[in-house]
Phi, psi and omega in degrees: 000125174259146157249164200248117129229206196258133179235114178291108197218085206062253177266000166249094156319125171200149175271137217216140174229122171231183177247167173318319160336270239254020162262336179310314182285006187217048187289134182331133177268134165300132203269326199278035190234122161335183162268182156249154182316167185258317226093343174269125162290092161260124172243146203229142167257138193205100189261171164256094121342105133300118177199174179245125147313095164302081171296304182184182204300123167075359195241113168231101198310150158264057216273169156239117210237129180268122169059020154072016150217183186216134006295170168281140200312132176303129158237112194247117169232213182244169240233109171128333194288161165266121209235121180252153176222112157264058261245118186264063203256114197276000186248189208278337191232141128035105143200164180226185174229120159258169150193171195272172150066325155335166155229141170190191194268173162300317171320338187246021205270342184083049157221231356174257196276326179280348176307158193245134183274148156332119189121317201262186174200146141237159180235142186247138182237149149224196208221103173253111146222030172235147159274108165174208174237130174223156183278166158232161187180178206289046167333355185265321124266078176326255172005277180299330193263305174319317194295323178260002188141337201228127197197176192181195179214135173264116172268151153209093188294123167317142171293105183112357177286161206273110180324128185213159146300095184253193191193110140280091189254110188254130189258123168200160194236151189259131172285093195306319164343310188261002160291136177288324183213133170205152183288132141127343201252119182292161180293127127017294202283291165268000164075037172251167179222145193326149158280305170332133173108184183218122188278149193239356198160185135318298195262001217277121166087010182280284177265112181279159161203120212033068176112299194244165166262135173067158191291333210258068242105313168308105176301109184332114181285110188278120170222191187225047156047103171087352202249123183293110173260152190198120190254111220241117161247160164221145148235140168214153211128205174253351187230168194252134149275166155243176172214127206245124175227121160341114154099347173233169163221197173192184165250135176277176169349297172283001166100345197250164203282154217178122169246015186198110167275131150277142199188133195277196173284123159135338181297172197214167166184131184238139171223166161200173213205145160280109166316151158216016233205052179336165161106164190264134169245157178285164190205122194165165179272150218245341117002099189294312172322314203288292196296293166327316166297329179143355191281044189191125168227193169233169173277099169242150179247153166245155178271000000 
């Protein structure tokens, strides 16, 4: 005798049957069991930056840059791999590559004896024998180095996962301080204001996604009709975000249906939905400041 039940999957409801048999045999993996190693080695080049950042027209950052962009270039492998990073720090303090979940030793944590001095170059290893996107980011000066850039997203893909459209998305808040130039805000010196740009506000140009502020900078995240979408989120900074998509849905974590996740600073979350649903849609934090601040793009789906 089989039971039926029900499976919620992005935008489709469809009914899945299986029997006790053939559930005995197809018991669940302990999320907490490593993979086993591949055997494979990925080495990554990873430099530290001092640079000035184009947040969006006339709004130009006084950033610390992983590989001179921010976020820092995705670093992606398979779930078993062995991961070398050799990190090169060209700016005036301090910094490291910390990361979540991972496994590595103290020595590779981007903390104590692995922070990289000006100057220096070191190598950081870790073991991605967990799956999923977790951030990476600065430890030698958190506070300061996440705050001016430099962060990034770590993949590590499962054995056997299913091909998708994916979008990596890291949500970070920006210091107006450390701006070089921003609209709307006069120059100090000369108490004139930029022509470039657009002023949005008070909070403008305070919360970025990937990098940049507002649709007219943000590149637009792209799906397709029928085509399996997958959304790799990080948010790191100081403030808790959501991250909200116009027109879909999916299942969170706890299982219930859901167009808006929340995540605190440091947090991850990987989700995915079968397009259906054509048209350009918005995307933002759902934080009314956060979305005013720069926290808000589109989507377009083709049919």
């Amino acid at each position: 005798m089989k039971n039926n039940r029900f499976v919620l999957f992005g935008a489709f409801l469809v009914m899945a049957g299986c029997s006790s048999e053939e559930g005995q045999k197809t018991a669940a993996r302990d999320p907490l069991a490593p993979y086993p190693p591949t055997g494979v080695t990925r080495e990554f080049e990873l430099t530290i930056d001092e640079t000035q950042w184009e947040v969006g027209p006339g709004a130009i950052y006084n950033a610390i840059a992983y590989n001179g962009v921010i976020p820092g270039p995705p670093i992606e492998v398979d779930a078993g791999d062995h991961v070398v990073l050799r990190v090169t720090n060209n700016a005036a303090k301090p910094h490291s590559v910390h990361t979540h979940v991972v496994k590595f030793t103290y020595t590779n944590d981007g903390t104590h004896n692995s922070v990289v001095a000006p100057g220096e170059t070191k190598t950081i290893e870790w073991d991605a024998v967990y799956a999923g996107t977790f951030p990476y980011h600065d430890h030698g000066d958190e506070a300061e180095g996440t705050k001016r850039g430099l962060f990034g997203a770590l993949i590590v893909h499962p054995p056997g996962e299913a091909k998708a459209n994916e979008h990596v998305v890291v949500l970070a808040d920006f210091d107006q301080s450390e701006y070089d130039s921003l609209p709307g805000v006069a120059d100090p010196e000369t108490g004139e204001f930029p022509d470039a740009g657009v002023y949005h506000g008070g909070h403008q140009y305070m919360h970025t996604i990937n990098g940049k502020g507002y649709e007219d900078a943000i590149p637009a995240f792209k799906g397709k009709v029928g085509e399996l979408q997958r959304f790799r989120v990080v948010s790191i900074g100081n403030e808790f975000h959501t991250w909200h998509i116009h027109g879909h849905r999916w299942l969170d974590a706890s299982g219930q249906l859901t167009d808006n996740v929340q995540l605190g600073p440091g947090m991850y979350t990987t989700f995915e939905f079968m397009e259906d649903n054509p048209g350009t849609w918005l995307v933002h934090c759902h934080v009314g400041e956060h979305m005013e601040g720069g926290m808000i793009a589109d989507y377009v789906v083709t049919p």
